[in-house]
Residue frames relative to the residue before (quaternion, step in Angstrom):
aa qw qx qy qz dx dy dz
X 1.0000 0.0000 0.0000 0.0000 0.00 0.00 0.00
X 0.8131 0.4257 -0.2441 0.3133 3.36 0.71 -0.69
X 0.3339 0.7297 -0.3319 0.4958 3.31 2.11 -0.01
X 0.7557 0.4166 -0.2369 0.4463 2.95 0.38 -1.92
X 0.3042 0.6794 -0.4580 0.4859 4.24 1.23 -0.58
X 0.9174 0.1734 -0.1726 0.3140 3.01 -0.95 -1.73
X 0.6096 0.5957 -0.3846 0.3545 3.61 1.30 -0.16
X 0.7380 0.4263 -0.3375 0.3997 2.79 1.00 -0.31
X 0.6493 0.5161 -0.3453 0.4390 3.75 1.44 0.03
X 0.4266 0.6956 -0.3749 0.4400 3.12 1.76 0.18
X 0.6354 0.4980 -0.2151 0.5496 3.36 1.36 -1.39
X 0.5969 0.5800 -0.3234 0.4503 3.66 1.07 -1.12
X 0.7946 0.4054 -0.1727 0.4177 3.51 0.63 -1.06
X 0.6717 0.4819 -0.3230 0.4607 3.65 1.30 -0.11
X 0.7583 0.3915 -0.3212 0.4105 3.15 1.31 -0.13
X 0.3369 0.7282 -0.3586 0.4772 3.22 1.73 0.28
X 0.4991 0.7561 -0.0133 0.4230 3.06 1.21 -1.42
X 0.7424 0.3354 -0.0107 0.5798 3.20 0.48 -2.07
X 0.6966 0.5803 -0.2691 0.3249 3.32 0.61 -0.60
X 0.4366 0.7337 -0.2233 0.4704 2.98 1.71 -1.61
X 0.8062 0.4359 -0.0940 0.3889 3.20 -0.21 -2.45
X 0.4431 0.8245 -0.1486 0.3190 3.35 1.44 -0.27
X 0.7343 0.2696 0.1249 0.6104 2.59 1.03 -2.13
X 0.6907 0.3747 -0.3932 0.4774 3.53 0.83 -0.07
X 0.6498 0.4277 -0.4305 0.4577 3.77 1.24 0.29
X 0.6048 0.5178 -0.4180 0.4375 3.60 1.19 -0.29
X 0.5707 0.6068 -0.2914 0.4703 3.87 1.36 -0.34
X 0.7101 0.4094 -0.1891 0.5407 3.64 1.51 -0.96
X 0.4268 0.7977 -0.3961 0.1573 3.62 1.44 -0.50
X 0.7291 0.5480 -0.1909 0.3628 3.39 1.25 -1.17
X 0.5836 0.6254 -0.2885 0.4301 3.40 1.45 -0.75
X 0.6738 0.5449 -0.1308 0.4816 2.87 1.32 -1.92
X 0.4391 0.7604 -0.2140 0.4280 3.71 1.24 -0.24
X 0.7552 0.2294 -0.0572 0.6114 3.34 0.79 -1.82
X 0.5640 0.4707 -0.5297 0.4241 3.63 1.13 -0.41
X 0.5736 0.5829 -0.4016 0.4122 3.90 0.40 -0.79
X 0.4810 0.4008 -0.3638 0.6897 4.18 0.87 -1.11
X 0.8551 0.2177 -0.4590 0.1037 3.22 -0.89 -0.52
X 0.4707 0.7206 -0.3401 0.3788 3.36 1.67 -0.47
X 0.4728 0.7304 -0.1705 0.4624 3.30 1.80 -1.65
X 0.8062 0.3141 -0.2150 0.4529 3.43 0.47 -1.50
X 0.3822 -0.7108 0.5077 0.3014 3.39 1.09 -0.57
X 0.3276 0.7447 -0.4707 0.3412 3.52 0.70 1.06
X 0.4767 -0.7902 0.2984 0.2435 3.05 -0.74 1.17
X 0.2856 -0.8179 0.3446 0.3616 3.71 -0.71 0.13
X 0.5950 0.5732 -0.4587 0.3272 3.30 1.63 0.16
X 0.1065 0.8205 -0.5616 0.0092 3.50 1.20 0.52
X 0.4311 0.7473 -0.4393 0.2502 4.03 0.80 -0.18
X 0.3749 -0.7784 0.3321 0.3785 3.40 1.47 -0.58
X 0.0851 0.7499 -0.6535 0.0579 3.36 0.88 0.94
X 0.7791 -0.3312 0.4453 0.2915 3.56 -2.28 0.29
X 0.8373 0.1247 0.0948 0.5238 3.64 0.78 -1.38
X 0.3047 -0.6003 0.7377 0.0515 2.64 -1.81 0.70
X 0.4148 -0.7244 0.5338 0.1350 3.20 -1.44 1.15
X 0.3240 -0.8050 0.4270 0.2544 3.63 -0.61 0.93
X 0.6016 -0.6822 0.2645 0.3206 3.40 -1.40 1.11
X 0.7710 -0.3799 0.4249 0.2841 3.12 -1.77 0.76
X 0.2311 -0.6433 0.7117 0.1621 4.00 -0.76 0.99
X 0.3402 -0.6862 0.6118 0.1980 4.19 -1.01 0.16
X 0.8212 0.4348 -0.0248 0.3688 3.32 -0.50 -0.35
X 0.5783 0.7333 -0.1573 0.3212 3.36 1.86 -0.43
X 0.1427 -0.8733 0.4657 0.0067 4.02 0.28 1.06
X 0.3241 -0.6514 0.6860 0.0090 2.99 -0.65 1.46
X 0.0267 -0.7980 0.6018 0.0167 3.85 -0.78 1.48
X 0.6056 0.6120 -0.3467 0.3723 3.81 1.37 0.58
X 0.4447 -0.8038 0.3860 0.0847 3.08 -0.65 1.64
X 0.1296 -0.8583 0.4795 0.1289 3.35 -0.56 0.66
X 0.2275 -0.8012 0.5267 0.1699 3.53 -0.74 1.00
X 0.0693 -0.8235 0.5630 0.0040 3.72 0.45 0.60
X 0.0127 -0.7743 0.6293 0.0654 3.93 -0.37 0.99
X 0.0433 0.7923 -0.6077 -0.0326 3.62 -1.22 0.86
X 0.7171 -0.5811 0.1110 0.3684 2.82 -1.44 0.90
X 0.6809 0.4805 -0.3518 0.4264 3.61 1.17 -0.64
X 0.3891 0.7099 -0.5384 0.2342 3.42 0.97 0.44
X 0.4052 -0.5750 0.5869 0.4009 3.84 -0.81 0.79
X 0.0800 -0.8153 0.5201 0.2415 3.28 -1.73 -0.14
X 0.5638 0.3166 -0.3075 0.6981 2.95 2.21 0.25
X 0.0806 0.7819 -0.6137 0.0748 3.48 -1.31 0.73
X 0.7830 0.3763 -0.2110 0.4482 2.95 -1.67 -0.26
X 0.1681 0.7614 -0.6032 0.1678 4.24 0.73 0.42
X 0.4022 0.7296 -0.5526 -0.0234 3.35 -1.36 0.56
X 0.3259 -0.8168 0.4623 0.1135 3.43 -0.91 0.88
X 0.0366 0.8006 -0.5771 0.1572 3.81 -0.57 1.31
X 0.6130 -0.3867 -0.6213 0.2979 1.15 -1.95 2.21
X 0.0116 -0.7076 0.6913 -0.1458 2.97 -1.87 1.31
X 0.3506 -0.2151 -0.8832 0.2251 1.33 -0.54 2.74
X 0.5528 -0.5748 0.5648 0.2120 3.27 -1.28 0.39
X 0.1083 -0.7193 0.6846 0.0470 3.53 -1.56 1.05
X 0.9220 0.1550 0.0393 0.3525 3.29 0.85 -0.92
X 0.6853 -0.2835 -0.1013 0.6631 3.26 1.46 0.19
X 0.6137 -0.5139 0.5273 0.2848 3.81 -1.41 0.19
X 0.1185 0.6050 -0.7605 -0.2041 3.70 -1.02 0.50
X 0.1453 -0.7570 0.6188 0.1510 3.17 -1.48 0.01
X 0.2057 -0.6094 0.7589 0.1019 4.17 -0.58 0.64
X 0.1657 0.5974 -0.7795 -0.0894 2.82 -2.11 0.65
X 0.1377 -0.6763 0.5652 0.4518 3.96 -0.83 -0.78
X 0.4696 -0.5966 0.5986 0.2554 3.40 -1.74 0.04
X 0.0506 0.7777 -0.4529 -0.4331 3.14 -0.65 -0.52
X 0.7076 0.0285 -0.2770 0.6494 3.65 1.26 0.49
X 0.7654 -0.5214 0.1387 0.3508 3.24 -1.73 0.22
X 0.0400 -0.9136 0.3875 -0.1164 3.99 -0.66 0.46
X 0.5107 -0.7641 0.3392 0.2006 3.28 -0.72 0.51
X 0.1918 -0.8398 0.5059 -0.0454 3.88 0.64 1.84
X 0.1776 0.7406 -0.6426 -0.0843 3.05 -1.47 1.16
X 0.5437 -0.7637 0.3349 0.0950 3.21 -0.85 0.74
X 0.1259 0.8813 -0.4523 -0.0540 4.05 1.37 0.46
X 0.1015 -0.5239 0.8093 0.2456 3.53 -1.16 -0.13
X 0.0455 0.7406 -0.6701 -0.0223 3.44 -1.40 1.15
X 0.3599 -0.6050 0.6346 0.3188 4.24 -0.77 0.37
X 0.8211 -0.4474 0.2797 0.2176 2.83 -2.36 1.29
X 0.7624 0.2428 -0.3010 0.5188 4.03 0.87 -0.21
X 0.6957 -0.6248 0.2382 0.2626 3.53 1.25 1.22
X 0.4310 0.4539 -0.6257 0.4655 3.85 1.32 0.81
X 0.6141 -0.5764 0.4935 0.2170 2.51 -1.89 0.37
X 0.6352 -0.6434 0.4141 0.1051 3.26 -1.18 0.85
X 0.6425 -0.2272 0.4552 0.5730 2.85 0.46 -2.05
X 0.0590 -0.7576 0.6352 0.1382 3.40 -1.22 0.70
X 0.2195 -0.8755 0.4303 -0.0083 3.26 -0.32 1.87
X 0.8137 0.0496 -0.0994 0.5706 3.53 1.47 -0.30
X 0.0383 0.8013 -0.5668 0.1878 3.56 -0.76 1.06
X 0.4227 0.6529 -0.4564 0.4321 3.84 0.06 1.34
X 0.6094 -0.6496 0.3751 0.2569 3.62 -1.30 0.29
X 0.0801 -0.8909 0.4374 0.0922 3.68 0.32 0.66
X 0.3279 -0.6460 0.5963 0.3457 3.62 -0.91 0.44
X 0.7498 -0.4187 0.4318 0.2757 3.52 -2.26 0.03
X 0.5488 0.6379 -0.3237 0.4327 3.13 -0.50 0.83
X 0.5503 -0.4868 0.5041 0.4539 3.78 -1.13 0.40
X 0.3200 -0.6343 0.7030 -0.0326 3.14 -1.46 1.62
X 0.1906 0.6343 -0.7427 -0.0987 3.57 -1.95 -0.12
X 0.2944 -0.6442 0.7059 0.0090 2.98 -1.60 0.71
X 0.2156 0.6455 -0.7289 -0.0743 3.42 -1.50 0.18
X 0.2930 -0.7090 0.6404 -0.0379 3.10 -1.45 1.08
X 0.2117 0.8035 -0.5562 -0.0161 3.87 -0.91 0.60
X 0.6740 -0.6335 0.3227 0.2008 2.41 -1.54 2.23
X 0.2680 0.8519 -0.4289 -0.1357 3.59 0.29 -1.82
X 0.7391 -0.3476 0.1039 0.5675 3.15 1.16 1.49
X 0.3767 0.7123 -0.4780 0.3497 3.51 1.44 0.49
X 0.7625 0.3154 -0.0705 0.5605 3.56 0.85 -0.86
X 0.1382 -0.8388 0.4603 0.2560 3.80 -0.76 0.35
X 0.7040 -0.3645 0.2131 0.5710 3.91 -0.98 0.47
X 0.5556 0.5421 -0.5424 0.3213 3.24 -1.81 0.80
X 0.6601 -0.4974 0.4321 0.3608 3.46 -1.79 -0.06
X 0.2276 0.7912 -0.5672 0.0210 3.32 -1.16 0.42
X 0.6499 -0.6536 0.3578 0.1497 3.20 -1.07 0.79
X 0.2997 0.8248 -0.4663 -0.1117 3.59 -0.58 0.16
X 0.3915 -0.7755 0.4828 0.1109 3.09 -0.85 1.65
X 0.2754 -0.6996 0.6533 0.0891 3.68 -1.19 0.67
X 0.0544 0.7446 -0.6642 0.0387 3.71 -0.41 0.83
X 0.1604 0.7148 -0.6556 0.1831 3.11 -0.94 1.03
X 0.8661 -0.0250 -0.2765 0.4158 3.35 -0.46 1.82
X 0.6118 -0.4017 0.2313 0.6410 3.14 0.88 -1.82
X 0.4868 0.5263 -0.4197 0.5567 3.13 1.80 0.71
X 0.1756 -0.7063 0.6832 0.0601 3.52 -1.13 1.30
X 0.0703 0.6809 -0.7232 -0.0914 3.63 -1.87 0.08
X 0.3884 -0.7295 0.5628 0.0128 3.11 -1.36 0.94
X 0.0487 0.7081 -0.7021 0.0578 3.96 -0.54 0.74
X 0.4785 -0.6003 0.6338 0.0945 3.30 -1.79 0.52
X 0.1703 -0.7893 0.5899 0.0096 3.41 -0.99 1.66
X 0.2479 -0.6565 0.6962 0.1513 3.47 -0.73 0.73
X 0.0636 0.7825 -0.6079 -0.1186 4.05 -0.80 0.50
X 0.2179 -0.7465 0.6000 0.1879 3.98 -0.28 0.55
């Protein structure tokens, strides 16, 4: 019983609705009428007498300059990854830029001192790699390596056997 209720005020309320939207376009019809002629004639609307006149549109024209527009939510480190993980013998590491910057590279242990600072230089834009090797530099366990690169940092987890 109560289905059949709300169906029917569903119908009740869309044609209310329709009806409504109705009457406020059959009230606007005439305005909307002379605006359409005037579009027809092709009359202008700055007829108010502004100073200027805007100058015509070329078709066909190709703008071949590139714009590099940086904003603030732009990422500048991305795309991080760390292979083979865990690690026996040395660390590669991919990252991307997306413009040029200053990259550092930390190895840091589980209560956040640092380890080791294994990379630390200006880098251009573009897919990066890295390889690092441990050779008994580091000892079994978890560790961290952080990627600073400008004022944007990222953190991944190192497994070392």
């Amino acid at each position: 019983m109560r289905q059949k209720f709300t169906f029917n005020n569903l119908w009740f309320i869309v044609i209310a609705i329709a009806v409504t939207m109705n009457f406020a376009f059959a009230g606007t019809s005439a305005s909307q009428d002379s605006l359409i002629l005037k579009k027809k004639n092709k009359t202008s609307y700055l007829k108010s007498g502004l100073p200027f006149t805007l100058p015509p549109l070329k078709p066909g024209t190709v703008s071949t300059t590139k714009l590099s527009v940086n904003r603030p939510d732009d990422k500048l480190l991305s795309n991080v990854q760390i292979y083979p993980n865990p690690v026996s013998d040395q660390i590669n590491l991919r990252y991307d830029l997306s413009r040029n910057s200053n990259v550092t590279i930390k190895i840091v242990d589980m209560l956040g001192n640092d380890v080791a600072t294994i990379f630390s230089q200006h880098v251009s834009s573009g897919d990066q790699k890295f390889t690092y090797i441990i050779n008994n530099k580091l000892s079994r366990g978890f560790y961290f390596l952080r990627i600073i690169a400008g004022t944007e940092s990222t953190i991944k987890r190192l497994s070392v056997l």
